[in-house]
PDB file with one MODEL, atoms N, CA, C and O in Angstrom:
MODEL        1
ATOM      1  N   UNK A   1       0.831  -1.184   0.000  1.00  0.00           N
ATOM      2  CA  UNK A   1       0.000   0.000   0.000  1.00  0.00           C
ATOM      3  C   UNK A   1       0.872   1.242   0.000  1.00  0.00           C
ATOM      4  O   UNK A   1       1.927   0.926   0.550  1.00  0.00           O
ATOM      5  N   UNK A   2       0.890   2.145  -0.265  1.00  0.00           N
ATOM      6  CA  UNK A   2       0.769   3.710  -0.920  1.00  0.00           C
ATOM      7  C   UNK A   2       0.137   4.790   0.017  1.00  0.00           C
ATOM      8  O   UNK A   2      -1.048   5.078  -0.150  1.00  0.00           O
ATOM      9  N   UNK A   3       0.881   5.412   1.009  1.00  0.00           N
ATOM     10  CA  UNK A   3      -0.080   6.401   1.453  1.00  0.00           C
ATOM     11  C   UNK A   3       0.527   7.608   0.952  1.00  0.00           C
ATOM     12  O   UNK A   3       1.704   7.583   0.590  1.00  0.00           O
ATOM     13  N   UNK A   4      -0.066   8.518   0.904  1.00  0.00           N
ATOM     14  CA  UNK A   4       0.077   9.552   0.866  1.00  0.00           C
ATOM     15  C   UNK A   4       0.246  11.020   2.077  1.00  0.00           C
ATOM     16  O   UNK A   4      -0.846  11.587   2.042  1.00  0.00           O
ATOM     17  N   UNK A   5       1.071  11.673   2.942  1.00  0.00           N
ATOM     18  CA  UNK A   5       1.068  12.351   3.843  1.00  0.00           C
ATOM     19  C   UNK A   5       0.695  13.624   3.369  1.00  0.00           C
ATOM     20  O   UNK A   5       1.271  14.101   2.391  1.00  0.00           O
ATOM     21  N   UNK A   6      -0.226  14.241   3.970  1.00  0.00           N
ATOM     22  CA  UNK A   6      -0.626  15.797   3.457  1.00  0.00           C
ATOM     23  C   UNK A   6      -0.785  16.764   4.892  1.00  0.00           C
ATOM     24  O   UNK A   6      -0.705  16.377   6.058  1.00  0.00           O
ATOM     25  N   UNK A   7      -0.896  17.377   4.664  1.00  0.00           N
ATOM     26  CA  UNK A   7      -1.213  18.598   6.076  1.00  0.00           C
ATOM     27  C   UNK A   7      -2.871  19.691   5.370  1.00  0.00           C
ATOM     28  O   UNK A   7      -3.092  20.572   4.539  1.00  0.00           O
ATOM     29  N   UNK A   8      -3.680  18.806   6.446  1.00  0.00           N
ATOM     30  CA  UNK A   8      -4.834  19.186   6.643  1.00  0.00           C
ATOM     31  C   UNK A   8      -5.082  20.751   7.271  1.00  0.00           C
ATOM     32  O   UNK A   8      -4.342  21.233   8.128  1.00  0.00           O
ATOM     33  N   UNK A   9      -5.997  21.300   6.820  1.00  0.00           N
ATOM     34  CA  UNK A   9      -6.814  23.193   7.676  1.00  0.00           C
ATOM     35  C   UNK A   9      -7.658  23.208   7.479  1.00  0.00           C
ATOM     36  O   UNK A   9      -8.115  23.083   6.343  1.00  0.00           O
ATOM     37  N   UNK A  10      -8.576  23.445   8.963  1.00  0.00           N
ATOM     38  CA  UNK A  10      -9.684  24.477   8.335  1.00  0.00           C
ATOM     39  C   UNK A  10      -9.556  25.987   8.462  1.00  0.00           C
ATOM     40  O   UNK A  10     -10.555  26.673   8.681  1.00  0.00           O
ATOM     41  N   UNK A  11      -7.985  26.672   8.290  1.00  0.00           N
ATOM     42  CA  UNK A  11      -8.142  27.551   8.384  1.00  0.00           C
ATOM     43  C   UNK A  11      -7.685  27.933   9.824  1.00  0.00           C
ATOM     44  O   UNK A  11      -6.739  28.711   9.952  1.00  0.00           O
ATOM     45  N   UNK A  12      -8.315  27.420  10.902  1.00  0.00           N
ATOM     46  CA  UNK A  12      -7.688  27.883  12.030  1.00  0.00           C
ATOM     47  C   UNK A  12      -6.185  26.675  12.607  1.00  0.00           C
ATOM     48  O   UNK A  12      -4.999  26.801  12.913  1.00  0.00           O
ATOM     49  N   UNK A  13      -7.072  25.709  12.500  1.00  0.00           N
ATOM     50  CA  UNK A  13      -5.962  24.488  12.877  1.00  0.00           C
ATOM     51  C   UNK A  13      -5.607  23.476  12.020  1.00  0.00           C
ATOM     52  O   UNK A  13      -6.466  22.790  11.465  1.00  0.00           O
ATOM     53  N   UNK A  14      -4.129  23.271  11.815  1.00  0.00           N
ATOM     54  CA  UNK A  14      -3.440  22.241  10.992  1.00  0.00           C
ATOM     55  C   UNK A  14      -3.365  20.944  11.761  1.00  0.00           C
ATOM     56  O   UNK A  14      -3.338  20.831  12.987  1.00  0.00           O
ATOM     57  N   UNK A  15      -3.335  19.907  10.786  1.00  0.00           N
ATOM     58  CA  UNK A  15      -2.906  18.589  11.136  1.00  0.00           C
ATOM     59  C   UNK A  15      -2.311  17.452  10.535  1.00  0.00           C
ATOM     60  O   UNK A  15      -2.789  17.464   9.401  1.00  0.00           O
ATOM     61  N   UNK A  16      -1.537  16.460  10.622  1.00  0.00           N
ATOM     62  CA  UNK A  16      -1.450  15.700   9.831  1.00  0.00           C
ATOM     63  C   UNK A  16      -1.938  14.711   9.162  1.00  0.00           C
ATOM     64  O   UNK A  16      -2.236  13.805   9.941  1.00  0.00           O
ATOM     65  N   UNK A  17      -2.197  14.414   7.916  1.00  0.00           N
ATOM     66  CA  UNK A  17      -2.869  13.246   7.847  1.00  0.00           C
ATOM     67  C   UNK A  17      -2.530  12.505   6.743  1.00  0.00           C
ATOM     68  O   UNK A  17      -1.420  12.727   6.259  1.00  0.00           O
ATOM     69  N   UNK A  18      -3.386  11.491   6.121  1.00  0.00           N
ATOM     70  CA  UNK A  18      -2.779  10.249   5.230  1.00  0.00           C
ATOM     71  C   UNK A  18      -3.667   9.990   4.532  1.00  0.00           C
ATOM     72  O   UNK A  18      -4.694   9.532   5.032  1.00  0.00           O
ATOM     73  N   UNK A  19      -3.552  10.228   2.942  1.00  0.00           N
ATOM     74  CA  UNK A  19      -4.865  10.213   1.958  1.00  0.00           C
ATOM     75  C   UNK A  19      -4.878   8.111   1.697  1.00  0.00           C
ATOM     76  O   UNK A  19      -3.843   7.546   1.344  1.00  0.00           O
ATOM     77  N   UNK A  20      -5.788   7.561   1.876  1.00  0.00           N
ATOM     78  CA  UNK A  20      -6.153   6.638   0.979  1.00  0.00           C
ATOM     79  C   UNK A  20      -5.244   6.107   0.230  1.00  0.00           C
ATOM     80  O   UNK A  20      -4.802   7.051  -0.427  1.00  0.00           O
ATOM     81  N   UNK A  21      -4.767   5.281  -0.030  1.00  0.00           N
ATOM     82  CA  UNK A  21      -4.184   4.027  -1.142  1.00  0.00           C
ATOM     83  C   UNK A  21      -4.282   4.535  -2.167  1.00  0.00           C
ATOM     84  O   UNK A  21      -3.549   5.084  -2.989  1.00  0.00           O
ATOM     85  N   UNK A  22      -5.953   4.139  -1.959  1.00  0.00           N
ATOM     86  CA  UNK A  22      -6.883   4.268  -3.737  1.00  0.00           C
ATOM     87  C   UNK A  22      -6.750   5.216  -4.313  1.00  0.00           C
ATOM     88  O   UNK A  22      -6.836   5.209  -5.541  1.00  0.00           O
ATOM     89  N   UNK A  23      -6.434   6.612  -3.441  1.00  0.00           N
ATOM     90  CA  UNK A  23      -6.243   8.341  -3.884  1.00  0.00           C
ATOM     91  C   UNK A  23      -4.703   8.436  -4.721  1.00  0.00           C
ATOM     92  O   UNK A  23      -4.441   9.277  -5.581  1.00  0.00           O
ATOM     93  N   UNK A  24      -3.628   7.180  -4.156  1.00  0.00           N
ATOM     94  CA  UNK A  24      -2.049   7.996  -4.978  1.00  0.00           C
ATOM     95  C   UNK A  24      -2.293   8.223  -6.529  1.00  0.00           C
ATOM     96  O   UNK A  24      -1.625   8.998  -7.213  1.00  0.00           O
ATOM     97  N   UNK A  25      -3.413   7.388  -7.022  1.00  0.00           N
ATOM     98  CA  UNK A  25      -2.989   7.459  -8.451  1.00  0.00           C
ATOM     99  C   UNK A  25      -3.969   9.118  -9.355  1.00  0.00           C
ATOM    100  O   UNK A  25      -4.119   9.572 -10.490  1.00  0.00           O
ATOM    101  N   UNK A  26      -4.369   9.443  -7.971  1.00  0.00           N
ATOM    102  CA  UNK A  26      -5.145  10.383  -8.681  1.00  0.00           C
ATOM    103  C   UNK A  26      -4.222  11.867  -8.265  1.00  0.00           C
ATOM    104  O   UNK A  26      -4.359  12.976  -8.781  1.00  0.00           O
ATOM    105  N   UNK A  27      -3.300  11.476  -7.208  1.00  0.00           N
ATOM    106  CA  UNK A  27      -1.873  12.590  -6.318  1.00  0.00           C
ATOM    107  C   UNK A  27      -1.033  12.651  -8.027  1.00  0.00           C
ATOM    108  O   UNK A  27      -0.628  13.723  -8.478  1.00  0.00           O
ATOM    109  N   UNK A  28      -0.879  11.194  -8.871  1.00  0.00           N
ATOM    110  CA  UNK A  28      -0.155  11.102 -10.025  1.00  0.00           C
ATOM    111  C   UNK A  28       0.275  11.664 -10.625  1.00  0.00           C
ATOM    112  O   UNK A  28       1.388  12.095 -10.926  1.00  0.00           O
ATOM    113  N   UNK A  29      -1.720  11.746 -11.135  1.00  0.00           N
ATOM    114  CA  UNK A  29      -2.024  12.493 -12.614  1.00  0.00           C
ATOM    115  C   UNK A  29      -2.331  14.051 -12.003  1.00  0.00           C
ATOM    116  O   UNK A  29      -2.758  14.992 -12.672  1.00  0.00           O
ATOM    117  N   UNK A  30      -2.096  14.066 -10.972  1.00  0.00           N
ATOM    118  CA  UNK A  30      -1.779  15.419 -10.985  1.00  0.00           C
ATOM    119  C   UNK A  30      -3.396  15.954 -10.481  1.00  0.00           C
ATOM    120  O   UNK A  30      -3.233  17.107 -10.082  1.00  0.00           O
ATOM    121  N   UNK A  31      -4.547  15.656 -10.376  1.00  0.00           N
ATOM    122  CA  UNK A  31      -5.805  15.954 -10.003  1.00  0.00           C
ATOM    123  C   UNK A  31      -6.075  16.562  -8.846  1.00  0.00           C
ATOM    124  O   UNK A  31      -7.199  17.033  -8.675  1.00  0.00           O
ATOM    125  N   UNK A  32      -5.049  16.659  -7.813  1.00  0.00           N
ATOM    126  CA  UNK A  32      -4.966  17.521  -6.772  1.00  0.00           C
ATOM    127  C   UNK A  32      -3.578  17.825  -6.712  1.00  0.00           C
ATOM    128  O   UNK A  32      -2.544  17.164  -6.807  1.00  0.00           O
ATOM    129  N   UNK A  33      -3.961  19.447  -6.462  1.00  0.00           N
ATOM    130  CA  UNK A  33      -2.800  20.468  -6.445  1.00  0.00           C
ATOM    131  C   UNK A  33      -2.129  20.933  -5.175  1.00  0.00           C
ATOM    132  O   UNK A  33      -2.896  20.954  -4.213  1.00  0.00           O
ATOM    133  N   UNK A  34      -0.824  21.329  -4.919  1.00  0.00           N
ATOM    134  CA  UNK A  34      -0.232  21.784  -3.678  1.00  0.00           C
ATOM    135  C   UNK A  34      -1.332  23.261  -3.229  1.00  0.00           C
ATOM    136  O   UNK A  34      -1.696  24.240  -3.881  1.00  0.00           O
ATOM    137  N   UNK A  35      -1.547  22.882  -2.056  1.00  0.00           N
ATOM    138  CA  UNK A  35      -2.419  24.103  -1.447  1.00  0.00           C
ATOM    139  C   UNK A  35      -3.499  24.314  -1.973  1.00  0.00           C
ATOM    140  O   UNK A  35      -3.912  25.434  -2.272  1.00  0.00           O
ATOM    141  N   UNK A  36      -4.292  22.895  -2.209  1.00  0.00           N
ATOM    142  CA  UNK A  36      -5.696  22.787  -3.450  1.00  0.00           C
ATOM    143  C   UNK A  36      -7.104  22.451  -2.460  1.00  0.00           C
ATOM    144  O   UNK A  36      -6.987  21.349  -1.925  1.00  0.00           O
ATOM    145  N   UNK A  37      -7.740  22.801  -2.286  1.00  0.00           N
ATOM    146  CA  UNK A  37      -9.151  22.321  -1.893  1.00  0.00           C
ATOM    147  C   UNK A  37      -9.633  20.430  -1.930  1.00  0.00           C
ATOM    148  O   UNK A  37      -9.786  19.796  -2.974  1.00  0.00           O
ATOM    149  N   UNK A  38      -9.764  19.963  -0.775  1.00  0.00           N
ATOM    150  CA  UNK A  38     -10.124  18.832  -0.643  1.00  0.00           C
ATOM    151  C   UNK A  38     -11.541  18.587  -0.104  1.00  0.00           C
ATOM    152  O   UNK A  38     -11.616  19.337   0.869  1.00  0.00           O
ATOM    153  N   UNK A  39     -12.675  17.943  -0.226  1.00  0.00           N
ATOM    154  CA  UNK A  39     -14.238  17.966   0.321  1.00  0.00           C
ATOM    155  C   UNK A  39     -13.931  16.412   1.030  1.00  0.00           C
ATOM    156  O   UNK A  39     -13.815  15.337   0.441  1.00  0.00           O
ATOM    157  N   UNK A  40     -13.837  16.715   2.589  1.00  0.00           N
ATOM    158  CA  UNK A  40     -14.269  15.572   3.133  1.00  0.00           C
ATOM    159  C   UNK A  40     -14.987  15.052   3.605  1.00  0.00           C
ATOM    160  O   UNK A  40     -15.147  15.445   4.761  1.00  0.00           O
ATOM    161  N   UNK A  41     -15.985  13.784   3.139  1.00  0.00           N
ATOM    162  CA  UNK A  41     -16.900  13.365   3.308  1.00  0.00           C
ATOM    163  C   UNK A  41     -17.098  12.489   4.274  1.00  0.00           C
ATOM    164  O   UNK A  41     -18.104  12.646   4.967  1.00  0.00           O
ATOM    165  N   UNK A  42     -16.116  11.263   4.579  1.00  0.00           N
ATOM    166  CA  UNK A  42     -15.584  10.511   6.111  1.00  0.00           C
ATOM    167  C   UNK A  42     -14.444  10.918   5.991  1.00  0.00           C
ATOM    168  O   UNK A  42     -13.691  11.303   5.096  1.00  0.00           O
ATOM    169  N   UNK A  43     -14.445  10.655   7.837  1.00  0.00           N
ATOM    170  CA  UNK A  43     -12.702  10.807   8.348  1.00  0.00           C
ATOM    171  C   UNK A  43     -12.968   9.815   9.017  1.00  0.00           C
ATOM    172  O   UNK A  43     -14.070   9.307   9.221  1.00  0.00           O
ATOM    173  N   UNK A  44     -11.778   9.453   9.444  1.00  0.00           N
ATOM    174  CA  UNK A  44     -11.472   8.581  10.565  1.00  0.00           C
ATOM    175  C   UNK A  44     -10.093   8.989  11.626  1.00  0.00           C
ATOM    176  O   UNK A  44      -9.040   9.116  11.001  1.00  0.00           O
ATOM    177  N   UNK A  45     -10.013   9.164  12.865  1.00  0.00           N
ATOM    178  CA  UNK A  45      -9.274  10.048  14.012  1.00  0.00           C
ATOM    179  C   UNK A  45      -8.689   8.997  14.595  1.00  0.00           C
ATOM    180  O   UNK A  45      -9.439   8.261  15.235  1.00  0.00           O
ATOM    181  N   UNK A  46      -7.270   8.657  14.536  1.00  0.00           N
ATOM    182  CA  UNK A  46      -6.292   7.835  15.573  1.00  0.00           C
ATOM    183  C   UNK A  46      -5.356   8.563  16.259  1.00  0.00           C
ATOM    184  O   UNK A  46      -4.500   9.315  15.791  1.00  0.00           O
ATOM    185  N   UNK A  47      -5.688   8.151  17.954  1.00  0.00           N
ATOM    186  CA  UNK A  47      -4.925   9.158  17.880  1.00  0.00           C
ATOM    187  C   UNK A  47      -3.579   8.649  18.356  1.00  0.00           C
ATOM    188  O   UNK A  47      -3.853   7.631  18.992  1.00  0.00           O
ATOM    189  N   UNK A  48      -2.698   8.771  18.371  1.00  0.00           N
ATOM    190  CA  UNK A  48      -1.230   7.226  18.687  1.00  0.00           C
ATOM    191  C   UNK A  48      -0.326   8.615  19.962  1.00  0.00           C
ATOM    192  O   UNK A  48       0.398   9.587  19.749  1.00  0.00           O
ATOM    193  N   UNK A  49      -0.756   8.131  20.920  1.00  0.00           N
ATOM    194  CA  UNK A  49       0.312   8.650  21.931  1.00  0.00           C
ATOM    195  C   UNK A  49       1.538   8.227  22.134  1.00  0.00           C
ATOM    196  O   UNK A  49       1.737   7.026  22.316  1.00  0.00           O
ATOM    197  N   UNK A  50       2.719   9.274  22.138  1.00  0.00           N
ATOM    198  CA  UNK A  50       4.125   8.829  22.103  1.00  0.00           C
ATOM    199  C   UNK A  50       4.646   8.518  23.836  1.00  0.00           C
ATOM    200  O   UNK A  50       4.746   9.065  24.935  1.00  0.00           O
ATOM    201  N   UNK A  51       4.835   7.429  23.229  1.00  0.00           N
ATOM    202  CA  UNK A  51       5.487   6.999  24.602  1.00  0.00           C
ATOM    203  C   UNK A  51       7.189   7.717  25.456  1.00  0.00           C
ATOM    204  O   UNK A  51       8.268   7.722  24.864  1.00  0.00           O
ATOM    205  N   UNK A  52       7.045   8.076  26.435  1.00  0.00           N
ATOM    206  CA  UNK A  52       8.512   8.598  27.096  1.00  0.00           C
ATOM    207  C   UNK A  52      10.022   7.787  26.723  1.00  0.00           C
ATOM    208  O   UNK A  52      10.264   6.647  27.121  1.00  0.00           O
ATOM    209  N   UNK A  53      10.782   8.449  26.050  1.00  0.00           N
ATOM    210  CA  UNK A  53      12.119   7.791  25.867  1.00  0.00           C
ATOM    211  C   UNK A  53      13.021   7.346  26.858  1.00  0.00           C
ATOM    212  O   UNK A  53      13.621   8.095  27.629  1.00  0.00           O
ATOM    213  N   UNK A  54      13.115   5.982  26.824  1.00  0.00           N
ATOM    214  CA  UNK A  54      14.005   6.341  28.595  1.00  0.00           C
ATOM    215  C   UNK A  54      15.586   6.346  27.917  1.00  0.00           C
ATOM    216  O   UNK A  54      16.566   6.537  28.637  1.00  0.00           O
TER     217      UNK A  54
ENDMDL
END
């Protein structure tokens, strides 16, 4: 699998996140642009707490 890392806004707050598999081939051809408008319809929220380094 293929993810893709992007940095999500609505404007007030950024975040990181990870487009879909199925989405790289459309990152490809070029169909979404750097700093381009995305409509999200589901999300899904993990949230992975970092554990203390000893």
């Amino acid at each position: 699998m293929i993810f893709r890392l992007f940095t999500a806004s609505d404007g007030k707050i950024k975040l990181k996140a990870v487009l879909r598999s199925i989405m790289s081939s459309d990152v490809n051809l070029g169909k979404y642009r750097n700093l381009g408008l995305i409509l999200l319809e589901d999300y899904n929220i993990q949230i992975i707490l970092k554990k203390p380094e000893r």
